[in-house]
C-alpha positions, 0 to 999 in steps of 0.5 A, a space after each residue: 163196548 160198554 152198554 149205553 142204552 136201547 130202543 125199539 121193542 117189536 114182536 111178532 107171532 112166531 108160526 111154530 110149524 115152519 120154524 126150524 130154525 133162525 133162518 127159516 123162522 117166520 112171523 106174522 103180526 108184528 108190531 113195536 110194543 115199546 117204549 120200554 125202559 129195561 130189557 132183561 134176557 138171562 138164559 139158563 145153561 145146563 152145566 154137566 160134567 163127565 168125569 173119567 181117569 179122575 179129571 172132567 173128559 167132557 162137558 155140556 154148558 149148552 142153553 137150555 131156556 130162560 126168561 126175558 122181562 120187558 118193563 114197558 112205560 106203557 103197553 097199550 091195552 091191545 098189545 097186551 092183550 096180543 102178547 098174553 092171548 087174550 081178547 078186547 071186546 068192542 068196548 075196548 077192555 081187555 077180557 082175561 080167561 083163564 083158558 087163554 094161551 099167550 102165543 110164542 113170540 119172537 121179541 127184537 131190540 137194538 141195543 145202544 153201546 159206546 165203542 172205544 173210539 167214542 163211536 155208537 154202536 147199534 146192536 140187533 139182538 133177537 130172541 126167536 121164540 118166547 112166551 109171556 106170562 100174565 104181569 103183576 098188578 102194582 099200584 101204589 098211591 101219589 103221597 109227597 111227590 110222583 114216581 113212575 112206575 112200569 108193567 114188567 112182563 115176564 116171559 120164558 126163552 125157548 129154542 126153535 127145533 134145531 137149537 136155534 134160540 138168538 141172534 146178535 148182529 153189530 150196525 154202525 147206524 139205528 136206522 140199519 139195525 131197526 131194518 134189520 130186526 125188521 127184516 128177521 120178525 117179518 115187520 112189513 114197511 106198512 106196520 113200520 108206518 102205523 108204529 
């Protein structure tokens, strides 16, 4: 299926006590942080070979973490602030310390791909558990005509106890995979509304 685009970026608090694995994860505080223009998982794999009677006898390609980029058209200064684990005062600014530590995250999308019966196809990808660093500050002026420009965040991909570290899953229709990302990171039909 070639890829056509995607939508609908939610995360949510990963309670790392009672997370083993995909089908015990849990989250709390989920919420949507899109709109977002480009999603980018590249996880690492290990790549170790065993050698034995002159030839390779055994292997390990298993993935052994990542990074995940979000370049979201505009992150609204209190999901940044969540997704970092800073604070926003009560005048409304974000308040960065240096002792602050983001949270893990579990980060959900659907992703959109063009089947060969010129059909769409929906796709829930999962990424259980991440971690999000603090985004570079770019800024550039106007001159002879406006270029839009996004806040990339980069974070690093983790596994959950047991190994567990993404989940896919193929849905004939947006609405079911939007559930369905619901379902995983906890997002309760009430946070669904206020999005």
């Amino acid at each position: 299926m070639a890829k056509i685009g995607f939508e609908y970026i939610v995360a949510g608090a990963l309670d790392t006590d009672n997370s083993v694995s995909a089908a015990t994860a849990a989250y709390t505080n989920t919420r949507e942080i899109g709109p977002g223009a480009n999603v980018n998982g590249s996880p690492t794999s290990s790549d170790v070979k065993d050698y034995g009677d002159d030839r390779v006898v055994a292997t390990d390609v298993s993935v052994t973490g990542g990074t995940l980029s979000l370049e979201l058209n505009e992150p609204s200064l209190e999901n940044e602030a969540w997704i970092l684990g800073h604070s926003v005062d009560a005048d409304g600014a974000i308040l960065r310390n240096t002792n602050d530590i983001p949270p893990y995250v579990g980060i959900g999308f659907v992703g959109k791909s063009r089947k060969l019966d010129n059909t769409t196809a929906y796709r829930a990808k999962i990424y259980l558990k991440a971690q999000f660093k603090e985004p570079s500050d770019e800024n550039a002026t106007k001159q002879d005509s406006v270029s839009f420009s996004h806040t990339t965040m980069e974070g690093n991909l983790f596994q959950l106890e047991n190994g567990d570290w993404k989940l896919d899953k193929v849905f004939e229709t947006l609405a079911e995979a939007k559930a369905y990302v619901d379902e995983i990171l906890c997002m309760s039909a009430a946070e669904a509304e206020t999005e």
